[in-house]
Structures are given as C-alpha cells and as structure tokens.
C-alpha positions as CSV (number, residue, x, y, z in Angstrom):
1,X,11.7,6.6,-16.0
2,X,15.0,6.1,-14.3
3,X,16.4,3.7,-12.4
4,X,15.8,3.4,-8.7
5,X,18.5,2.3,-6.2
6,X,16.8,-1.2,-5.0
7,X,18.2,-2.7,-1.2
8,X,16.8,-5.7,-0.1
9,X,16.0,-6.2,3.7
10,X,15.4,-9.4,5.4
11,X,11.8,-10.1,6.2
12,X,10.5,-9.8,9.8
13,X,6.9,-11.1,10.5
14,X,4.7,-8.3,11.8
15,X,7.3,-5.5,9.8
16,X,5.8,-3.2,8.0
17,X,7.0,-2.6,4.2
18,X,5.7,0.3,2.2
19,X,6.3,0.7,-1.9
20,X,6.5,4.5,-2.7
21,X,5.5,4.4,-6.2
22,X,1.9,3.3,-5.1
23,X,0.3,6.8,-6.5
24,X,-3.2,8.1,-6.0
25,X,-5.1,11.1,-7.3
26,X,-6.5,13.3,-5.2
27,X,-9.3,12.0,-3.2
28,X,-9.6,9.4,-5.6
29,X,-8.7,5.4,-4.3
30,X,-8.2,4.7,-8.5
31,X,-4.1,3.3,-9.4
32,X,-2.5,4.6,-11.9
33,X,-1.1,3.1,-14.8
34,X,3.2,2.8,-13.2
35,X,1.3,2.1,-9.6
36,X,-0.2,-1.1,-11.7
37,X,3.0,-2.0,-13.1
38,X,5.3,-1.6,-9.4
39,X,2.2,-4.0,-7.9
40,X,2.8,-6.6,-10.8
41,X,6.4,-6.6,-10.2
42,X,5.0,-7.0,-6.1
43,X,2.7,-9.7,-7.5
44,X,5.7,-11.8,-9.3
45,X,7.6,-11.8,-5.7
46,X,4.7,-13.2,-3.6
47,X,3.6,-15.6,-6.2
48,X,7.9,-16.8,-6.2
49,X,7.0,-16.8,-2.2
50,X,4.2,-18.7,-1.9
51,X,4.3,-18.8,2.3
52,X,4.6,-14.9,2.4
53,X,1.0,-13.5,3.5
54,X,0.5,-9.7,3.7
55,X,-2.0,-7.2,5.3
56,X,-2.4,-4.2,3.2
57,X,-2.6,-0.8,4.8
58,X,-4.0,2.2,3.4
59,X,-3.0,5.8,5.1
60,X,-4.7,8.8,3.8
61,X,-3.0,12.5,5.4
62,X,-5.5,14.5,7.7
63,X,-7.4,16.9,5.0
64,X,-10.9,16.4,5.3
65,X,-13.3,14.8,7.0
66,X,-11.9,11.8,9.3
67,X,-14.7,9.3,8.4
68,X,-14.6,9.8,4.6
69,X,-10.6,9.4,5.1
70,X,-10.8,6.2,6.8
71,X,-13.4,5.3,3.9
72,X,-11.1,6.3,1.1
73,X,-8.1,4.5,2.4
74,X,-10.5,1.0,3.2
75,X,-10.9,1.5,-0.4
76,X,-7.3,2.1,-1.4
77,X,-6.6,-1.0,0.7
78,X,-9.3,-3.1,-1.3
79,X,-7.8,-2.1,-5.1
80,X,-4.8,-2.9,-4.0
81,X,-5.7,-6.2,-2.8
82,X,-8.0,-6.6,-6.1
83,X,-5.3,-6.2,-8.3
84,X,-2.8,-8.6,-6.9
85,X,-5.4,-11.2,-6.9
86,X,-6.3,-10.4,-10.7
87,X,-2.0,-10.4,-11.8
88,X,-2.6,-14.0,-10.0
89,X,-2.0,-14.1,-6.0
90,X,-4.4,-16.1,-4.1
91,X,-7.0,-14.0,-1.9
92,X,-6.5,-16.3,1.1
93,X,-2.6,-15.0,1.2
94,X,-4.1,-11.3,1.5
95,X,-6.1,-8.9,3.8
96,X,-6.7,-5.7,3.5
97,X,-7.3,-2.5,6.2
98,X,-8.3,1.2,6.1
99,X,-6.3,3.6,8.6
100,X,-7.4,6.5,7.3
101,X,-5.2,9.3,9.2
102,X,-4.8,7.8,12.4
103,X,-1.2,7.0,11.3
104,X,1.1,9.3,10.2
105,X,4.7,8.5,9.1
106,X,5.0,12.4,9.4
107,X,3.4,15.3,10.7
108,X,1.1,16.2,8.6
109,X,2.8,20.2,8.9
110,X,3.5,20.5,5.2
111,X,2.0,19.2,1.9
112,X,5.1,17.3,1.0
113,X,4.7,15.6,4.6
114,X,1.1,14.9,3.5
115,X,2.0,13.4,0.6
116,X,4.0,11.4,2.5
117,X,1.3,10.1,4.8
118,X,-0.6,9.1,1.6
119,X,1.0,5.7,1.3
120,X,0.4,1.8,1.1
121,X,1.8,-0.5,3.4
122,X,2.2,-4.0,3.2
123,X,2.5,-6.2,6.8
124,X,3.8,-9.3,6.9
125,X,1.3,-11.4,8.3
126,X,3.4,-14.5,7.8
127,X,5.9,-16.5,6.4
C-alpha cells in the first residue's frame, strides 16, 4: 500500500465528508479488512474530538432494484456505524441513513461512475 496525499479541510457543520477507501463487495454491505483499518484511523479522530457528531450516509449506484438499494445502503450505513462504536466512539455521537441511489455524486453512465456512487459519507451533525 502506498502512501496517499492527505489535505486537511476545515470543518463546516452540515458538510458532507466522504472517505474513499470505504470498500464493499458487490451487493454485499460486509467491510473489508483496509475499510476496517481507514474507519479505526476515523475512529481515533472523533474519539480526539469528542464534540464532533456525524450522520453516516450510505449511497449505493442505480443497478437493481431501488428498494433493495436503499436497503443495502441502510445496512452499509448501520456497519459502519457498528464498527466505530465497537473501535470505542459513543453511539449517541452517531446516526446512521440509507440513500440508496437517490444521490449520485456522478451519473451513473459508466461503471467507474458507478463505482463512484458507491460511497460512505460522513455529515457533520455537530461540533
């Protein structure tokens, strides 16, 4: 793994954030193992910020059905927030939401567009 380019931008309640390296399988809402340790290093900030509170948005990109996407990304959402709680943030500091492919940071014209618009968001909810 190489080293990414890291710039840090001022917080602004209400912003939205994303962290790219939040990978899925296909149709699946399970993180892999680097996903796990990019949301541990996530973890480490908020728990250094205790007053930062985050909403965590899952997108899914528009293959399939619309229901079952707004399902799978509700459950992306959920692990997410699961795991920060178990590396140690408190629940109350965290929310989680579904937005299946209602969305799109792209069009969805192309698969690496799509892959794209399969992404995890964090909102600032406060600070």
């Amino acid at each position: 793994m190489s080293p990414k380019d890291l710039t840090a931008k001022e917080l602004v309640m209400g912003e939205e954030y994303e962290i790219a390296d939040i990978i899925y399988q296909t149709n699946s809402a399970e993180l892999s193992s680097s996903s796990k340790f990019v949301l541990r290093q996530f973890a480490n900030y908020l728990k250094e910020n205790k007053s930062i509170s985050v909403e965590i948005g899952g997108h899914t990109d528009d293959i399939g059905d619309d229901y079952l996407n707004l399902e799978l990304s509700e459950s992306r959402a959920k692990g997410v927030k699961s795991y920060l709680i178990l590396c140690g943030v408190e629940a109350e500091r965290l929310s989680s939401r579904g937005y299946g492919e209602t969305a799109p940071k792209v069009a969805n014209d192309s698969e690496e567009n799509r892959a794209l618009n399969r992404r995890t968001v964090f909102k600032i909810s406060n600070l």
